[in-house]
C-alpha positions in Angstrom: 90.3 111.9 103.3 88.6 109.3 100.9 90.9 107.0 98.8 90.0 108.5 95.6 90.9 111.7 96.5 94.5 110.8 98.0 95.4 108.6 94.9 96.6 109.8 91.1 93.8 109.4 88.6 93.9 109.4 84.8 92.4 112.5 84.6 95.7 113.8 86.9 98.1 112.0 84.5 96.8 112.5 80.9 94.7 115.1 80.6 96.3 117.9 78.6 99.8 117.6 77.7 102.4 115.1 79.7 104.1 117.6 80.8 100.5 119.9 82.1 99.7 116.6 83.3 102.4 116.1 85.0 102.6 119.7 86.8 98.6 119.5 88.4 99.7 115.9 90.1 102.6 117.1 91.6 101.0 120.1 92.3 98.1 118.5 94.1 100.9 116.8 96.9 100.8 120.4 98.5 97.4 120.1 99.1 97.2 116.9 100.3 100.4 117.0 101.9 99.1 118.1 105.3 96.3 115.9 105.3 98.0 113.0 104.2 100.7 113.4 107.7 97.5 113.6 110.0 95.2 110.4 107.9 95.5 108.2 105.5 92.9 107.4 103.2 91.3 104.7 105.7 91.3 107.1 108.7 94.4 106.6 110.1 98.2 108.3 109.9 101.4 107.9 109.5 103.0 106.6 112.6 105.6 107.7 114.9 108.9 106.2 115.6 108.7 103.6 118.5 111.9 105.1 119.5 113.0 102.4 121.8 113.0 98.8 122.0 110.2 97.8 123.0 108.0 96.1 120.4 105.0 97.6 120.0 101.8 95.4 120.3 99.6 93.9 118.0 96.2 96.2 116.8 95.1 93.5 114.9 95.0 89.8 113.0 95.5 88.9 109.2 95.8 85.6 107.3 98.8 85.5 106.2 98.3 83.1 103.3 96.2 85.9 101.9 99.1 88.3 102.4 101.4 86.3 101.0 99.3 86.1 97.9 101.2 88.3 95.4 99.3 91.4 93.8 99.6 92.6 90.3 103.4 93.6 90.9 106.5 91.7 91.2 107.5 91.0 94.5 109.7 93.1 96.0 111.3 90.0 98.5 114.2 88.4 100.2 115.2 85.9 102.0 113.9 82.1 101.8 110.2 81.1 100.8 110.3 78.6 103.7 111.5 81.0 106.2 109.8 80.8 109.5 108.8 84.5 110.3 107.0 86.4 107.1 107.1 90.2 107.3 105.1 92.3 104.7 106.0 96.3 105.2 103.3 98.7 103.2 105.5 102.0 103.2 104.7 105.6 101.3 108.0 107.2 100.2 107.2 110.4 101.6 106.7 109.1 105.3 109.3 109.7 107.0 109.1 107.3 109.6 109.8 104.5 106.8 112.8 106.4 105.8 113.9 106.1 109.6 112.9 102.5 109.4 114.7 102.1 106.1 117.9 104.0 106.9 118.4 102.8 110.5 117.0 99.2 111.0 116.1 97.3 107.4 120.3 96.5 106.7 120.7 95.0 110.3 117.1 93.1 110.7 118.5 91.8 106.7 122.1 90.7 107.5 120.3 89.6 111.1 117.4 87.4 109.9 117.0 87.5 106.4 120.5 86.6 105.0 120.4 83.5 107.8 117.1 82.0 106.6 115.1 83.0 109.7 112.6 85.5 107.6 111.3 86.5 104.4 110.9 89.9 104.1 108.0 91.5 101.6 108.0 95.2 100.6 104.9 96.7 99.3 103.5 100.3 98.2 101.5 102.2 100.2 101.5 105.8 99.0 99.9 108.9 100.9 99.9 110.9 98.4 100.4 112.4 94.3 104.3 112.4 94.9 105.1 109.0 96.8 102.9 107.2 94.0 105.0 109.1 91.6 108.2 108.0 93.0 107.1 104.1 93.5 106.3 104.5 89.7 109.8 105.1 88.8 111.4 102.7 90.9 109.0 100.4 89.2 109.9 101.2 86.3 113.8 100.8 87.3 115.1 97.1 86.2 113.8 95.4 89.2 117.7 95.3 90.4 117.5 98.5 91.0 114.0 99.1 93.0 115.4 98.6 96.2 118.8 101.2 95.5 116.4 103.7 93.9 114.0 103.4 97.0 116.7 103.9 99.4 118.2 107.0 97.4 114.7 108.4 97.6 114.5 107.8 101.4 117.7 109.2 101.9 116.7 112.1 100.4 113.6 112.4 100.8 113.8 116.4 102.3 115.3 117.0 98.8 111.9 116.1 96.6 109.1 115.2 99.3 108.8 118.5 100.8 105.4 120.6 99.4 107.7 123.7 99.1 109.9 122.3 96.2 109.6 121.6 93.0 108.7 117.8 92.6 108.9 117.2 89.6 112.2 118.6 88.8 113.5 117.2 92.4 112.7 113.4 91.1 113.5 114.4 87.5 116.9 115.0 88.9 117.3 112.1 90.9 115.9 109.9 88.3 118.6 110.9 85.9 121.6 109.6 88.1 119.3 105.6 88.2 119.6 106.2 84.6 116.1 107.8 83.0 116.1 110.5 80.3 113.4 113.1 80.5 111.2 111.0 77.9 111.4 107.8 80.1 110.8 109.7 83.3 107.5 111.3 81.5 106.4 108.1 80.1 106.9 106.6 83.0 104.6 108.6 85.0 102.3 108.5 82.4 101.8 104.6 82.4 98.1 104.4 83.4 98.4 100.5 84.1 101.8 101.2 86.4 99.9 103.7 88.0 96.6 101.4 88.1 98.8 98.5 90.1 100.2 100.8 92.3 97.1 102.2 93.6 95.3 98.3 93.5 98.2 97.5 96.0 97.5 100.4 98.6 93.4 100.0 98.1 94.0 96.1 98.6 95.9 96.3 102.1 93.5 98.9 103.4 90.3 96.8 102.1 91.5 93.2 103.2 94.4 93.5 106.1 93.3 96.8 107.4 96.4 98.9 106.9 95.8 102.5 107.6 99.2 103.8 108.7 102.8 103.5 107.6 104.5 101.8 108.0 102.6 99.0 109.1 104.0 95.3 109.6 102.3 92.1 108.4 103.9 89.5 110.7 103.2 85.6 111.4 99.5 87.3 111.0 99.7 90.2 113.6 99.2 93.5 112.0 102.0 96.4 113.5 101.8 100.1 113.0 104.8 102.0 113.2 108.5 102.4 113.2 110.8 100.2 114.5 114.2 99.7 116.0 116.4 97.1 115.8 116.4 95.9 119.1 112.5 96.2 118.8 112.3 94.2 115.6 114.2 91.5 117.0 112.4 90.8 120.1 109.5 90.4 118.0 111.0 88.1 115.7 113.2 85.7 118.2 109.8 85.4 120.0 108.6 83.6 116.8 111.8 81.4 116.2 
């Protein structure tokens, strides 16, 4: 499916009413919802889980001083600068094997590498689809303190609001509410055309320049890795470059 037609547009969020507006973009993730678990806009899919501990191998080079160039967001990063190993992860919030990877593996590889000053660890938008740019719109516009909590309750309930057969809007409306919005910043959240603009520059620029066309996908030391990973898995690779 082309990039323009798997991304929110203007015309999605503003015309008519906030609310109308509102309605057709969520409405549109049941179209695309099927498509978006089978390709992404570049041709490829969301990836299974590795489900063992075996990294997986490399299907291609970056630079990673381009990576590590920031976008027109903040950085979502941790650990030191100086670190040795750089990881970038480009995740959609409705993929579920980056809630797997999220839920299971990001706390240990964090207390494990990150917290010790062995890696820096970037996380960066990659959304399939109407709803997972939605929801990366509202933990944007969280207090940056709160992207990474917000992103994490979305993962871990990701059933709850992903899923084509509920109500999407209501779903995140819902879950917005407990990180603090009102119904008027939830609307004008997701009517921020320049949020929404940075969002989609993010996806369009890792598919363009570093060839991500799967999620999640891992920018490492300047390999390129599709898919989930364990624990055990995600270590190897990274005591290999220590």
């Amino acid at each position: 499916m082309p990039m323009s037609d798997m991304l929110l547009t203007k015309r999605h969020l503003l015309g008519g009413s906030a609310v109308a507006a509102l309605s057709v973009a969520f409405a549109s993730f049941a179209d695309t919802a099927s498509a978006a678990n089978a390709s992404t806009a570049s041709g490829g899919q969301e990836t299974t889980s590795a489900g063992e501990d075996t990294p997986p191998s490399a299907d291609g080079d970056v630079n990673m001083s381009d990576v590590l160039k920031p976008g027109p967001l903040p950085e979502i990063a941790f650990g030191k600068e100086d670190a040795p190993v750089k990881i970038v992860e480009y995740m959609s919030l409705t993929c579920p094997h980056c809630a797997h990877f999220a839920v299971t593996t990001f706390d240990t590889i964090k207390q494990k590498y990150v917290d010790t000053g062995k890696v820096r660890f970037i996380i960066r938008e990659f959304p399939f689809d109407p709803r997972a740019a939605a929801a990366f719109m509202l933990a944007r516009c969280a207090p940056q303190e709160q992207y990474m909590p917000m992103v994490e309750m979305l993962f871990k309930q990701q059933i709850a609001w992903a899923s084509p057969d509920v109500d999407g809007r209501a779903a995140l409306l819902q879950m917005s509410k407990l990180a603090g919005f009102t119904e008027d910043s939830f609307t004008k959240c997701l009517t921020n055309q320049k949020l929404l603009d940075d969002v989609n520059s993010v996806r369009e620029r890792a598919a363009k320049d570093f060839g991500v066309n799967a999620t999640p996908t891992f920018l490492i030391n300047g390999k390129r890795y599709a898919g989930d990973m364990s624990v055990g898995a995600m270590s190897k690779l990274i005591d290999g470059l220590l």
